[in-house]
mmCIF file of the N, C-alpha and C atoms, coordinates in Angstrom:
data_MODEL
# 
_entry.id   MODEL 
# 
loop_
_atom_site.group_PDB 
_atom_site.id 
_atom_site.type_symbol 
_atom_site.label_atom_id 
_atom_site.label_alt_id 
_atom_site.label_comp_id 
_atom_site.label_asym_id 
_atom_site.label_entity_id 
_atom_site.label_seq_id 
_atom_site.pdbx_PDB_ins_code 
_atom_site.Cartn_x 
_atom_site.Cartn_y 
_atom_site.Cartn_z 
_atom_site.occupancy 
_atom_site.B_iso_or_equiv 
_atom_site.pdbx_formal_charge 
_atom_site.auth_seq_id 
_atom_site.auth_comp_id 
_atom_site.auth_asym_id 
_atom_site.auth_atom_id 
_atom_site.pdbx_PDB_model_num 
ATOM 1   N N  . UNK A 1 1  ? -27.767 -4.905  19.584 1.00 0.00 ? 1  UNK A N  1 
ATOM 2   C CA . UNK A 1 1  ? -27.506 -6.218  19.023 1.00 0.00 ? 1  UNK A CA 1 
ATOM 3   C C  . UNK A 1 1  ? -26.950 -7.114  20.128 1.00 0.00 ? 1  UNK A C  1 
ATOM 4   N N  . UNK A 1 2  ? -27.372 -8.240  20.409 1.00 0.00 ? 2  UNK A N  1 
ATOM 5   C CA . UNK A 1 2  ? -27.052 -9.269  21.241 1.00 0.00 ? 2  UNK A CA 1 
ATOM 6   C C  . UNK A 1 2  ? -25.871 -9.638  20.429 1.00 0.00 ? 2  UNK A C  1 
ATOM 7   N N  . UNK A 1 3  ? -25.095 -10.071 21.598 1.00 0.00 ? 3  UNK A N  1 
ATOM 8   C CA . UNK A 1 3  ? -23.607 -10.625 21.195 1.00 0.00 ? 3  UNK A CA 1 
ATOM 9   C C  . UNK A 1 3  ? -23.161 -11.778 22.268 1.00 0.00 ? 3  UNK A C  1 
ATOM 10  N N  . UNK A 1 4  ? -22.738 -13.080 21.195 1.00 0.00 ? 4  UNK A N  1 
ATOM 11  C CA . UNK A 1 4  ? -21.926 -14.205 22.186 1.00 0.00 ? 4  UNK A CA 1 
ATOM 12  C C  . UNK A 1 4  ? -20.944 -14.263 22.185 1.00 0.00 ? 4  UNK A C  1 
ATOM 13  N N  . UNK A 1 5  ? -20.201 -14.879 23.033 1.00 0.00 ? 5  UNK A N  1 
ATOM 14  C CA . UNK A 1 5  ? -18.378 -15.159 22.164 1.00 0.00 ? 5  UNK A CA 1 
ATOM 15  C C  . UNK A 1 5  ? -18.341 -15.967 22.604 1.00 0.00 ? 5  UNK A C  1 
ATOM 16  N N  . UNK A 1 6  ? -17.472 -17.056 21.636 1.00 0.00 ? 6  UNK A N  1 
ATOM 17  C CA . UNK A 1 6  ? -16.828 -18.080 21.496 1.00 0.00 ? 6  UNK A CA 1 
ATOM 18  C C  . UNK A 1 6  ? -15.414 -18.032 20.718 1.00 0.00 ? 6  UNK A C  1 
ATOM 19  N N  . UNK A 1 7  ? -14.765 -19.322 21.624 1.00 0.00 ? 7  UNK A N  1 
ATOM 20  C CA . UNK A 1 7  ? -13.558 -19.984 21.180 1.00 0.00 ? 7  UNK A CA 1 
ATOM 21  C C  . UNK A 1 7  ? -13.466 -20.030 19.638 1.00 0.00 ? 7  UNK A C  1 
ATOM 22  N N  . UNK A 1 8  ? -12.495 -20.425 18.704 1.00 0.00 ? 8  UNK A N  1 
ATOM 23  C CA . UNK A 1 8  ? -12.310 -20.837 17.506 1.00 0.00 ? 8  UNK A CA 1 
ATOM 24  C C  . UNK A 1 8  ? -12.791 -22.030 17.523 1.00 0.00 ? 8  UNK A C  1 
ATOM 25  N N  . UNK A 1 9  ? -12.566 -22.944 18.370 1.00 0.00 ? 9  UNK A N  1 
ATOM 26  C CA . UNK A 1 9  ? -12.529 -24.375 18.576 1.00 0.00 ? 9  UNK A CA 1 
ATOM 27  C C  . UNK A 1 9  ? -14.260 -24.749 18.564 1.00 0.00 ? 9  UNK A C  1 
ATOM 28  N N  . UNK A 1 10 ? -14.537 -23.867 19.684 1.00 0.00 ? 10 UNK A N  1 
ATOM 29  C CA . UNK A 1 10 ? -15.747 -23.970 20.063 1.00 0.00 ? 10 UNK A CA 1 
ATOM 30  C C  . UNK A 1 10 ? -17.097 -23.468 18.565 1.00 0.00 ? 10 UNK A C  1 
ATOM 31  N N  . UNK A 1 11 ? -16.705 -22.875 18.093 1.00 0.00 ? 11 UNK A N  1 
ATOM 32  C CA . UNK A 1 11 ? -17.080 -22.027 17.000 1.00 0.00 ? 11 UNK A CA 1 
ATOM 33  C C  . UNK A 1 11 ? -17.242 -23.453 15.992 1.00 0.00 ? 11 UNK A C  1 
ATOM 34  N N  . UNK A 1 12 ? -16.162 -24.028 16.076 1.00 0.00 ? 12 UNK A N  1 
ATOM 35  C CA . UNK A 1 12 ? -15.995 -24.942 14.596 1.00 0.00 ? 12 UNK A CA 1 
ATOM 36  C C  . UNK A 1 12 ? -16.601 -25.951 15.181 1.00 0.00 ? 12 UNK A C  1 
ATOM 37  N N  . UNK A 1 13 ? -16.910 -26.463 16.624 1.00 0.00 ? 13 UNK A N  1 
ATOM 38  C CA . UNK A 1 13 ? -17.521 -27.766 16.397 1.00 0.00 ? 13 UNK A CA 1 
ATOM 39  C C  . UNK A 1 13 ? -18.792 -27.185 16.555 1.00 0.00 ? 13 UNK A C  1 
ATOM 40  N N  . UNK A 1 14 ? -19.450 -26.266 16.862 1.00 0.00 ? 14 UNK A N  1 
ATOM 41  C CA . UNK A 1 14 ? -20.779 -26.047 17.128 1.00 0.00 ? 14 UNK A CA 1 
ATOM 42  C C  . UNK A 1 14 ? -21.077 -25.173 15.914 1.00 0.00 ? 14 UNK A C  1 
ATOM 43  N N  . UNK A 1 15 ? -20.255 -24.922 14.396 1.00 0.00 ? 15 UNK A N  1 
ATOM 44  C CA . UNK A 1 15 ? -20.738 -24.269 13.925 1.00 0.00 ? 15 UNK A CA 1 
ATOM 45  C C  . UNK A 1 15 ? -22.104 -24.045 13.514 1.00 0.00 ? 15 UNK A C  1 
ATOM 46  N N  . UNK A 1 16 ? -22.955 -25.062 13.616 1.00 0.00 ? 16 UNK A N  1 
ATOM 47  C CA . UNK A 1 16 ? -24.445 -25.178 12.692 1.00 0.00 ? 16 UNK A CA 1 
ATOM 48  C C  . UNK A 1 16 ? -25.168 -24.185 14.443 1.00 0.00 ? 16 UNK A C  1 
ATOM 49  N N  . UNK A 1 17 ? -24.921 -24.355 15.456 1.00 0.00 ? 17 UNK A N  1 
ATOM 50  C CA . UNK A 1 17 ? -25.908 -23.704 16.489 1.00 0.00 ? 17 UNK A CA 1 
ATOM 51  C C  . UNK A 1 17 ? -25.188 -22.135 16.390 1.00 0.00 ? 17 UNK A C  1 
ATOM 52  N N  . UNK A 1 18 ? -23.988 -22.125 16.316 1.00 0.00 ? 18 UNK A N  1 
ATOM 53  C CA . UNK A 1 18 ? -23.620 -20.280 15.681 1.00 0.00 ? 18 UNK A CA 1 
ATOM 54  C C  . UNK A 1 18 ? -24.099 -19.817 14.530 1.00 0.00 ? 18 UNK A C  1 
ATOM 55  N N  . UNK A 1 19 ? -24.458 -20.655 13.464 1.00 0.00 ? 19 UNK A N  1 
ATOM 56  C CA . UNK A 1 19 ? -24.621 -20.021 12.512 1.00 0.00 ? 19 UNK A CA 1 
ATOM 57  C C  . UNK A 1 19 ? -26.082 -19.743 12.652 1.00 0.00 ? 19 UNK A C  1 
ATOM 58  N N  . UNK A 1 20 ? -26.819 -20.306 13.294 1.00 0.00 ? 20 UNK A N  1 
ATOM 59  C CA . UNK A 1 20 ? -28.532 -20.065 13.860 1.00 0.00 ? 20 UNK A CA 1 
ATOM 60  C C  . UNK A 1 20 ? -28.415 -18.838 14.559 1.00 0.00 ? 20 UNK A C  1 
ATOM 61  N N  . UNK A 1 21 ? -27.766 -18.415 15.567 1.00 0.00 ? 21 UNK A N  1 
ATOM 62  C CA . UNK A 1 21 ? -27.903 -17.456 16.427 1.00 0.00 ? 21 UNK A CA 1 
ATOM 63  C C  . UNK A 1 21 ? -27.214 -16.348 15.770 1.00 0.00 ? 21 UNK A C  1 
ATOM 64  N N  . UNK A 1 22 ? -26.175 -16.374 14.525 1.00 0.00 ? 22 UNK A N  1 
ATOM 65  C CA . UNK A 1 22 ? -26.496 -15.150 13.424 1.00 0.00 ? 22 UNK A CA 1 
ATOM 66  C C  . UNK A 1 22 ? -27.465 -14.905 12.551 1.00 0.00 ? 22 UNK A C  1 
ATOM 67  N N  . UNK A 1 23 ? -27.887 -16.046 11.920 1.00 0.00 ? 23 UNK A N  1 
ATOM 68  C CA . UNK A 1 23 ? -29.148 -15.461 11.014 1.00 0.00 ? 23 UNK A CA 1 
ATOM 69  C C  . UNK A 1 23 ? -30.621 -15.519 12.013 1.00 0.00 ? 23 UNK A C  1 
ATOM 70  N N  . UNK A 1 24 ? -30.377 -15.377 13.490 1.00 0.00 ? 24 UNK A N  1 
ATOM 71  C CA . UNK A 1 24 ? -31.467 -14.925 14.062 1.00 0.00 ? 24 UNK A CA 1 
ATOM 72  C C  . UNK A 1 24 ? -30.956 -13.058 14.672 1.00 0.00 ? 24 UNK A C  1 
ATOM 73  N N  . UNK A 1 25 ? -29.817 -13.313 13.991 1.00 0.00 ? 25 UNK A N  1 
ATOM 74  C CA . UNK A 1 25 ? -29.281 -11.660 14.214 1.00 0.00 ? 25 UNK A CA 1 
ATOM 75  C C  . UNK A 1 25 ? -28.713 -10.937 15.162 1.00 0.00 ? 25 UNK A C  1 
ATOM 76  N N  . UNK A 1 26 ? -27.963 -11.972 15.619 1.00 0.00 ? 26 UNK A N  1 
ATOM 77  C CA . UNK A 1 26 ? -26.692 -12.050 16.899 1.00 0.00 ? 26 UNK A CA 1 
ATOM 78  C C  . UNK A 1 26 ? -25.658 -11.762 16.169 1.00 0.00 ? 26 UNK A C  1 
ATOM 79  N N  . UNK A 1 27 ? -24.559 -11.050 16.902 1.00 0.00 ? 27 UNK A N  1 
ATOM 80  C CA . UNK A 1 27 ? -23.451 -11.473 16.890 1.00 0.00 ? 27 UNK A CA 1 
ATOM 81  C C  . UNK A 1 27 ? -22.455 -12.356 18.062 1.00 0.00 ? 27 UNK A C  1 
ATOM 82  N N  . UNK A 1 28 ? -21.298 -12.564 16.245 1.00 0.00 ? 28 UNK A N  1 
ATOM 83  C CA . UNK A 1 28 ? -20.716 -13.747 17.175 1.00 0.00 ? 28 UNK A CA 1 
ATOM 84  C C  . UNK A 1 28 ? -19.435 -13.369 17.354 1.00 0.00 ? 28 UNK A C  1 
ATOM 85  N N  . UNK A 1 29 ? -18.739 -13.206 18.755 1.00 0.00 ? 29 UNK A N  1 
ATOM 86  C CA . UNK A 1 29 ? -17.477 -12.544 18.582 1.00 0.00 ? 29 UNK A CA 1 
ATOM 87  C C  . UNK A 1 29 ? -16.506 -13.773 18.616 1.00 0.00 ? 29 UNK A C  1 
ATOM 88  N N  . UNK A 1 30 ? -15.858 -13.806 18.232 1.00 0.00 ? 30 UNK A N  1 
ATOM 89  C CA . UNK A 1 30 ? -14.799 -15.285 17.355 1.00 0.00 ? 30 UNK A CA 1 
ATOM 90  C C  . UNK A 1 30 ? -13.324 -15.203 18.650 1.00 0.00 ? 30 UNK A C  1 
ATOM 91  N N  . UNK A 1 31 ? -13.412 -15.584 19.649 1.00 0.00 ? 31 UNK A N  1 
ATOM 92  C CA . UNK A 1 31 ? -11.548 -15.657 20.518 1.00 0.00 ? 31 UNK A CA 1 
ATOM 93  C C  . UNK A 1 31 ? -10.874 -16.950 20.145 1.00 0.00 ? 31 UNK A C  1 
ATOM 94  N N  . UNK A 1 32 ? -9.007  -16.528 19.982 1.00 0.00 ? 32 UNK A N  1 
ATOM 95  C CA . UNK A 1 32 ? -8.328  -17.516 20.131 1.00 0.00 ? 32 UNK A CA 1 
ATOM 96  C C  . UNK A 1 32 ? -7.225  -17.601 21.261 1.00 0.00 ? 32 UNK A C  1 
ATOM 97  N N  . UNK A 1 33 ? -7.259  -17.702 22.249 1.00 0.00 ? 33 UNK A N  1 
ATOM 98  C CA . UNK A 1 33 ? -5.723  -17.677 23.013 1.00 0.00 ? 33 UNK A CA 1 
ATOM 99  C C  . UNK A 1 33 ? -5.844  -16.425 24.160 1.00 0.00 ? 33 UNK A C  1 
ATOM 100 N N  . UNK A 1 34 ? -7.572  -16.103 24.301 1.00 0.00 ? 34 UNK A N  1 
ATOM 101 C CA . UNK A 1 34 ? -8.045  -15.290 24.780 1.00 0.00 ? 34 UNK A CA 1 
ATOM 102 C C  . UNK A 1 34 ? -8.096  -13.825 24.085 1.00 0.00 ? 34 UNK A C  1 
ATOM 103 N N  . UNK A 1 35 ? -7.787  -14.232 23.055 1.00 0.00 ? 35 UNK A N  1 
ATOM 104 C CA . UNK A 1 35 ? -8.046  -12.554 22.645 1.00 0.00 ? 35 UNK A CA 1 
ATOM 105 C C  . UNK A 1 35 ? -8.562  -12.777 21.571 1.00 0.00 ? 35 UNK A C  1 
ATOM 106 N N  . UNK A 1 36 ? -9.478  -11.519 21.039 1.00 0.00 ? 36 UNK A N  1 
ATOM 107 C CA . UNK A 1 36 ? -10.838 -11.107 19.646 1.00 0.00 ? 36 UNK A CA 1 
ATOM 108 C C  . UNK A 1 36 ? -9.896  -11.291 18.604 1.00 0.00 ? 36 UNK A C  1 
ATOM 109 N N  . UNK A 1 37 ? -10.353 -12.453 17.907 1.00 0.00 ? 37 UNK A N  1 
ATOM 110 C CA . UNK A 1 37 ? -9.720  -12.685 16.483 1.00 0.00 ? 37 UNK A CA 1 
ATOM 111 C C  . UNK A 1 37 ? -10.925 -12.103 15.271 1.00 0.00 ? 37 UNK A C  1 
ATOM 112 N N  . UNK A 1 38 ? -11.889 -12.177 15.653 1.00 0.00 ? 38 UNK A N  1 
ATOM 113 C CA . UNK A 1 38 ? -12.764 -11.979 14.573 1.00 0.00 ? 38 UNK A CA 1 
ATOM 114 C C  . UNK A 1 38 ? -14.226 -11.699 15.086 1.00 0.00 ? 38 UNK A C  1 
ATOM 115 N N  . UNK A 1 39 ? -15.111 -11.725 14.252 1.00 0.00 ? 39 UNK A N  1 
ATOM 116 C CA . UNK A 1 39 ? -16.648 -11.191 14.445 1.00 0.00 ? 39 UNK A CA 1 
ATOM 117 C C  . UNK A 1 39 ? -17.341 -12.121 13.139 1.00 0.00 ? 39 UNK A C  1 
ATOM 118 N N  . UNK A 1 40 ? -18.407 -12.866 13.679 1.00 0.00 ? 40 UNK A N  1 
ATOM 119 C CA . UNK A 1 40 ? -19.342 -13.989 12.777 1.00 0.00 ? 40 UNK A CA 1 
ATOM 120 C C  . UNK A 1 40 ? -20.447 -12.592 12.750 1.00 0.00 ? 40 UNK A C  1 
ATOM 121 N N  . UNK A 1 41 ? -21.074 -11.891 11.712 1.00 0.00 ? 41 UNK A N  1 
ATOM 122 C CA . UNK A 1 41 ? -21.984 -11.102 11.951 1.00 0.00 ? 41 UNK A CA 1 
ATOM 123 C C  . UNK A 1 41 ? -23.564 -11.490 10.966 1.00 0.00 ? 41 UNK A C  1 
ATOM 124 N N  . UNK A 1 42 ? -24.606 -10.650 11.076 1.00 0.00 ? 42 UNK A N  1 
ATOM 125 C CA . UNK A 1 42 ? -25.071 -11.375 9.782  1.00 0.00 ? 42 UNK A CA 1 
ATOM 126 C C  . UNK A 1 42 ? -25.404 -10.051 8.465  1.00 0.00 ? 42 UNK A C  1 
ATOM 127 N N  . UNK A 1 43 ? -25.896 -10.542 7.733  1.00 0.00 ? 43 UNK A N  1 
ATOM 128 C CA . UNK A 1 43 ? -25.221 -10.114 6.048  1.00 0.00 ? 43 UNK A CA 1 
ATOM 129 C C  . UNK A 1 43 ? -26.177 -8.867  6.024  1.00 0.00 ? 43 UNK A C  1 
ATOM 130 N N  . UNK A 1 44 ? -27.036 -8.459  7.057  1.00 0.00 ? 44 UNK A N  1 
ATOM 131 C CA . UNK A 1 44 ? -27.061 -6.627  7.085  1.00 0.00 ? 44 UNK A CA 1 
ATOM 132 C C  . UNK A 1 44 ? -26.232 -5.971  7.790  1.00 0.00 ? 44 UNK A C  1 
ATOM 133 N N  . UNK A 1 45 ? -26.080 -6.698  9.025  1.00 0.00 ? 45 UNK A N  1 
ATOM 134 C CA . UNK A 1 45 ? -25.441 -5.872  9.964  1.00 0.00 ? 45 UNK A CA 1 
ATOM 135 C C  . UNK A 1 45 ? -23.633 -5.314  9.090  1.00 0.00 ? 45 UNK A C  1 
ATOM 136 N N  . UNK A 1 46 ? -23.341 -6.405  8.227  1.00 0.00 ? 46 UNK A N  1 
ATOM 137 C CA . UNK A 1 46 ? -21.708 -6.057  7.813  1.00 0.00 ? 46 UNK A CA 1 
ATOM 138 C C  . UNK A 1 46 ? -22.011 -5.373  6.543  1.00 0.00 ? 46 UNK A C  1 
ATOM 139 N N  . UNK A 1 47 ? -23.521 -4.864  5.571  1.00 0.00 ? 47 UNK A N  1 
ATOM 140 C CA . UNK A 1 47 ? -23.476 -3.917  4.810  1.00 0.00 ? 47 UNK A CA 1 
ATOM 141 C C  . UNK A 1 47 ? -23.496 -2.659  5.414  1.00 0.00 ? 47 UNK A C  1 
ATOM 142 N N  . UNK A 1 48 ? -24.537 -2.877  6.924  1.00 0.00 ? 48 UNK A N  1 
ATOM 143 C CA . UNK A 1 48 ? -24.526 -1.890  7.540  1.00 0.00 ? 48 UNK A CA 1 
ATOM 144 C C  . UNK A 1 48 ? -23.158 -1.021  7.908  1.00 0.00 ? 48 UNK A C  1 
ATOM 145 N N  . UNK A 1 49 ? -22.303 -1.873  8.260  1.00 0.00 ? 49 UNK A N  1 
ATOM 146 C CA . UNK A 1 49 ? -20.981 -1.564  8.998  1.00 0.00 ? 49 UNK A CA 1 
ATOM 147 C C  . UNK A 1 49 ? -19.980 -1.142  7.854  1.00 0.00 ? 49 UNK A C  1 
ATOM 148 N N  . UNK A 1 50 ? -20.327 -1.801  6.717  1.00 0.00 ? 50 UNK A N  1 
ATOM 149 C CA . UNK A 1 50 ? -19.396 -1.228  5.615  1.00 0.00 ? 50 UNK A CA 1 
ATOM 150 C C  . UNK A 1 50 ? -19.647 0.589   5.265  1.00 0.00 ? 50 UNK A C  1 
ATOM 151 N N  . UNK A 1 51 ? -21.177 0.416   4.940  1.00 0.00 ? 51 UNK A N  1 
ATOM 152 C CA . UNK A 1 51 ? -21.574 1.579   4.920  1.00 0.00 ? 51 UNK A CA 1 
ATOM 153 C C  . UNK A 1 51 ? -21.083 2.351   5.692  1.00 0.00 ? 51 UNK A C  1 
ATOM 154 N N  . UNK A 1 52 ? -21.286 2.768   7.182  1.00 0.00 ? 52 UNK A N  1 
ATOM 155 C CA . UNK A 1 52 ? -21.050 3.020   8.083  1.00 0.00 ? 52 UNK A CA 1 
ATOM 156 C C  . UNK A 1 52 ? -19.848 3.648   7.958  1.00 0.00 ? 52 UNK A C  1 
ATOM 157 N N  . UNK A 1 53 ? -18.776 2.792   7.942  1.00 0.00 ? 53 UNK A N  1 
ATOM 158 C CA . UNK A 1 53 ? -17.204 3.001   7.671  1.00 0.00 ? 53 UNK A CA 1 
ATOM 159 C C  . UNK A 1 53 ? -16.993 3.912   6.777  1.00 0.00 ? 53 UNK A C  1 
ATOM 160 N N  . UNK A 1 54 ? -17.846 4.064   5.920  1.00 0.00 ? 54 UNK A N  1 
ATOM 161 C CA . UNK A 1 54 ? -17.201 5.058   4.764  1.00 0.00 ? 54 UNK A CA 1 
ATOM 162 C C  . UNK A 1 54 ? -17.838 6.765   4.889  1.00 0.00 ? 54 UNK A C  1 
ATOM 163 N N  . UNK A 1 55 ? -18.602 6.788   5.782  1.00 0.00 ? 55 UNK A N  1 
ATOM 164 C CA . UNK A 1 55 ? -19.604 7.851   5.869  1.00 0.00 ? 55 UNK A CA 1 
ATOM 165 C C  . UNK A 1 55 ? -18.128 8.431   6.527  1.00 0.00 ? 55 UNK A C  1 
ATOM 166 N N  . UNK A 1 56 ? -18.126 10.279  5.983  1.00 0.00 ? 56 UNK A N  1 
ATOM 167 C CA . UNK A 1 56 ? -17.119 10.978  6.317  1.00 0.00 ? 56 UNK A CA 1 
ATOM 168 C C  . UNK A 1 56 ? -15.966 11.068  5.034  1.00 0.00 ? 56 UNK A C  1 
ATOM 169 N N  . UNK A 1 57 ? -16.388 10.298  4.139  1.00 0.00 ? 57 UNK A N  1 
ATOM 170 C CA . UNK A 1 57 ? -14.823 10.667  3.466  1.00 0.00 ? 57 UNK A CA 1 
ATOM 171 C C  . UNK A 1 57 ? -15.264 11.405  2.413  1.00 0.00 ? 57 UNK A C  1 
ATOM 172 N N  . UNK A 1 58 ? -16.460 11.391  2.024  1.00 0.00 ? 58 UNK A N  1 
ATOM 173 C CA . UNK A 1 58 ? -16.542 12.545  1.022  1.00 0.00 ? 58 UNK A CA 1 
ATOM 174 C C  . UNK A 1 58 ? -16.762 13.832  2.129  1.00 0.00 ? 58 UNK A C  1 
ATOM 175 N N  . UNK A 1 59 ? -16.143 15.209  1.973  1.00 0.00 ? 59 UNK A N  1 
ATOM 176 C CA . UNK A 1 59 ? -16.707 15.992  2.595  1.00 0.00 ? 59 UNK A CA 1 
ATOM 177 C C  . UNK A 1 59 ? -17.665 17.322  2.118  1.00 0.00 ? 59 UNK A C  1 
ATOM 178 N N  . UNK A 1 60 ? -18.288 17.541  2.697  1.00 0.00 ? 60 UNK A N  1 
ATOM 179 C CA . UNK A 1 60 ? -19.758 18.738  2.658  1.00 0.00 ? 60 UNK A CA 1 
ATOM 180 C C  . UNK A 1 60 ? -20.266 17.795  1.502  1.00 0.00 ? 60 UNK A C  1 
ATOM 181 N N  . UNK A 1 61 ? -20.528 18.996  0.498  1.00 0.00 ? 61 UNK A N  1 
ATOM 182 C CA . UNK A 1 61 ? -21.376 18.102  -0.981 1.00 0.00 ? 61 UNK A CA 1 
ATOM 183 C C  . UNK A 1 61 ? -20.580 17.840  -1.786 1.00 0.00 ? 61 UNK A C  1 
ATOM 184 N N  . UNK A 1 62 ? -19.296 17.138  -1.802 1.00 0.00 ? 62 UNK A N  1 
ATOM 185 C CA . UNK A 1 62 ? -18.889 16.969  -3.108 1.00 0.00 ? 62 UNK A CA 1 
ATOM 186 C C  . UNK A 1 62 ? -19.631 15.953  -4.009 1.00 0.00 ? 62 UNK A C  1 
ATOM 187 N N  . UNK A 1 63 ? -19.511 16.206  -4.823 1.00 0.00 ? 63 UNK A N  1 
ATOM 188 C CA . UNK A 1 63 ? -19.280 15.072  -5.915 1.00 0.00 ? 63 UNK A CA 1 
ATOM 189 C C  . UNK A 1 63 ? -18.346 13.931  -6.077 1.00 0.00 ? 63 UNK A C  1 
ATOM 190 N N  . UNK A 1 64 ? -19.208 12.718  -6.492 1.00 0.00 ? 64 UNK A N  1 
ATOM 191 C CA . UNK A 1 64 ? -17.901 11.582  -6.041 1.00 0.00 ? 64 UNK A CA 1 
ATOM 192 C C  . UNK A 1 64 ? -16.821 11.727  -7.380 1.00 0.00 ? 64 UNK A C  1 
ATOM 193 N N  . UNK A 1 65 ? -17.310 11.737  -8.251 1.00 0.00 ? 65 UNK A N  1 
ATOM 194 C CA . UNK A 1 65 ? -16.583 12.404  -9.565 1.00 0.00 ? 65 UNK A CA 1 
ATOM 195 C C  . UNK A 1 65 ? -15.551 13.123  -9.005 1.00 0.00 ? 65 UNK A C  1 
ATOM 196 N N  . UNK A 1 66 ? -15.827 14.537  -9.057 1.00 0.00 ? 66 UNK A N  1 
ATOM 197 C CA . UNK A 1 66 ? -14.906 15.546  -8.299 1.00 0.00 ? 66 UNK A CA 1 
ATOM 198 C C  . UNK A 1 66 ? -14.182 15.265  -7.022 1.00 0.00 ? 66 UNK A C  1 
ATOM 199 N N  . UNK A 1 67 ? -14.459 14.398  -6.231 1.00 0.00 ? 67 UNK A N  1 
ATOM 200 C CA . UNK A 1 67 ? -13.562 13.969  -5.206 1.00 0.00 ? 67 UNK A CA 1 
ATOM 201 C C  . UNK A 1 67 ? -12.532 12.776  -5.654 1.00 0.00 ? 67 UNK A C  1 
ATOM 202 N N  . UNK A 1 68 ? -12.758 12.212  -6.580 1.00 0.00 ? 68 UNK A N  1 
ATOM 203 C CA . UNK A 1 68 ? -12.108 11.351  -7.149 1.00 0.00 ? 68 UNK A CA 1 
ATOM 204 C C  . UNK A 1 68 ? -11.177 12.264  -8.219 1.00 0.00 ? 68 UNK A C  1 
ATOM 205 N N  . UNK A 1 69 ? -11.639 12.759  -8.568 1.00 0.00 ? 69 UNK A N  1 
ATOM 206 C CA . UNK A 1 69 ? -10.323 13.889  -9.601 1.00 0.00 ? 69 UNK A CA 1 
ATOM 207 C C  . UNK A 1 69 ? -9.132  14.559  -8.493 1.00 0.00 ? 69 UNK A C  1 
ATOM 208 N N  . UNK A 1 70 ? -10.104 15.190  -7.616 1.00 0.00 ? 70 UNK A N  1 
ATOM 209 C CA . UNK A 1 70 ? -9.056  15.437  -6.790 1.00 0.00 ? 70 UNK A CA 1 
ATOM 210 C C  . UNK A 1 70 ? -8.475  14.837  -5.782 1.00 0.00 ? 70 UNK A C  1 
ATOM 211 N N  . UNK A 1 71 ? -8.242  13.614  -5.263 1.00 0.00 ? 71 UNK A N  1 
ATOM 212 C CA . UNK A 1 71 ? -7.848  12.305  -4.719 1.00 0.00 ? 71 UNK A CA 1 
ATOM 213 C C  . UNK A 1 71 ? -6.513  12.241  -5.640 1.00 0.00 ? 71 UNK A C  1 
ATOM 214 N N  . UNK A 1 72 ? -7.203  12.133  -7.175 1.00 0.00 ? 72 UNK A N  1 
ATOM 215 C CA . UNK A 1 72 ? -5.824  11.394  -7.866 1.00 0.00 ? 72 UNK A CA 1 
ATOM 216 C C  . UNK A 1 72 ? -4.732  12.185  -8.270 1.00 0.00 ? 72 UNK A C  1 
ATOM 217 N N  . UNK A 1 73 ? -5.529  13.415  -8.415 1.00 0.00 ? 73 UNK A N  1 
ATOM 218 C CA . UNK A 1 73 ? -4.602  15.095  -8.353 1.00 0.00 ? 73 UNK A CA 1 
ATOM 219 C C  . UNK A 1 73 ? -3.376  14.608  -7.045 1.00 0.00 ? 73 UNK A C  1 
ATOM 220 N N  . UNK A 1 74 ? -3.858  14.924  -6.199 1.00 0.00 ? 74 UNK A N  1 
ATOM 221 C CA . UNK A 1 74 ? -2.951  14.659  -4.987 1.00 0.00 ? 74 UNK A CA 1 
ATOM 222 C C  . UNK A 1 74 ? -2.021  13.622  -4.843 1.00 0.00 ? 74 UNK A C  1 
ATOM 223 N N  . UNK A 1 75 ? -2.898  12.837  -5.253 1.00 0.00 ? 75 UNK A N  1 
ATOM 224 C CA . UNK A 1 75 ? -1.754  11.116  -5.072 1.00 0.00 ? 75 UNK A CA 1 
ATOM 225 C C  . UNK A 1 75 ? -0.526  11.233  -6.351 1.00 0.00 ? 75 UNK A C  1 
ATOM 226 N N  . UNK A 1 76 ? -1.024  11.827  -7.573 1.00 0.00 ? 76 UNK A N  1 
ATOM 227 C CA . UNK A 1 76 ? -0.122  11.476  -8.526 1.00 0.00 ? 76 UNK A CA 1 
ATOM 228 C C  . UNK A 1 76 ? 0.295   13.048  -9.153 1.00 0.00 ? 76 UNK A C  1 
ATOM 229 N N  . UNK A 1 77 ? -0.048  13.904  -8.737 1.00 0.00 ? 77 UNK A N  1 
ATOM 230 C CA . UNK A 1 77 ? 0.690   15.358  -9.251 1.00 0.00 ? 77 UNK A CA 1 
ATOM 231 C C  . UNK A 1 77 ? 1.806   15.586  -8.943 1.00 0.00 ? 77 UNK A C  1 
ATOM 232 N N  . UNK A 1 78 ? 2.608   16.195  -9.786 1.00 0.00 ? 78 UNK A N  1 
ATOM 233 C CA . UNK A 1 78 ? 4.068   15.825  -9.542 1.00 0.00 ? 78 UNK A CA 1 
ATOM 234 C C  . UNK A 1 78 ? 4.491   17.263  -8.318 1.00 0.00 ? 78 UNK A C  1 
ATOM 235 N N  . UNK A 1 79 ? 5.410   16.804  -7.577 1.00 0.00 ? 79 UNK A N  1 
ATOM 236 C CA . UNK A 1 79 ? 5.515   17.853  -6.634 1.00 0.00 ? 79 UNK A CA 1 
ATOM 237 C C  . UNK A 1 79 ? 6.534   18.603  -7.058 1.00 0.00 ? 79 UNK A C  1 
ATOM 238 N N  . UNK A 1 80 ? 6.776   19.867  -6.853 1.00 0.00 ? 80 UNK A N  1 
ATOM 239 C CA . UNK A 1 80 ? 7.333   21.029  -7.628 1.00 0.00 ? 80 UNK A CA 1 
ATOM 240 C C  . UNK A 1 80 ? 8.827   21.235  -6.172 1.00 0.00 ? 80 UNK A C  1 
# 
């Protein structure tokens, strides 16, 4: 994935030419004060990334059912 970065400043007055170069499927990395405040991405790449993020928390084959029973087992069973 191609990636630009821009200012906040720069971001807000040029928003209409950033928002072209995401829905041509760039990213946009967002700085304020020299450092990464944020990421302009476009609307697969951040289902992608959501997805992404969650892969690993069920483990082997559970069941989301059954991982969720036992999630709340843990969080709320009273400790002895």
């Amino acid at each position: 994935m191609i990636t630009a970065t821009a200012t906040a400043t720069e971001l807000q007055n040029n928003f209409g030419r950033y928002l072209n170069l995401v829905m041509s499927g760039q990213e946009i990395v967002v700085t304020k004060n020299g450092r990464e405040v944020g990421r302009f991405i476009p609307k697969d790449a951040a289902v992608s990334y959501l997805t992404d993020s969650l892969t690993g928390i069920l483990k082997g084959n559970a069941e989301l059912d059954e991982a969720k029973s036992e999630r709340l087992k843990e969080k709320y069973e009273a400790v002895d």
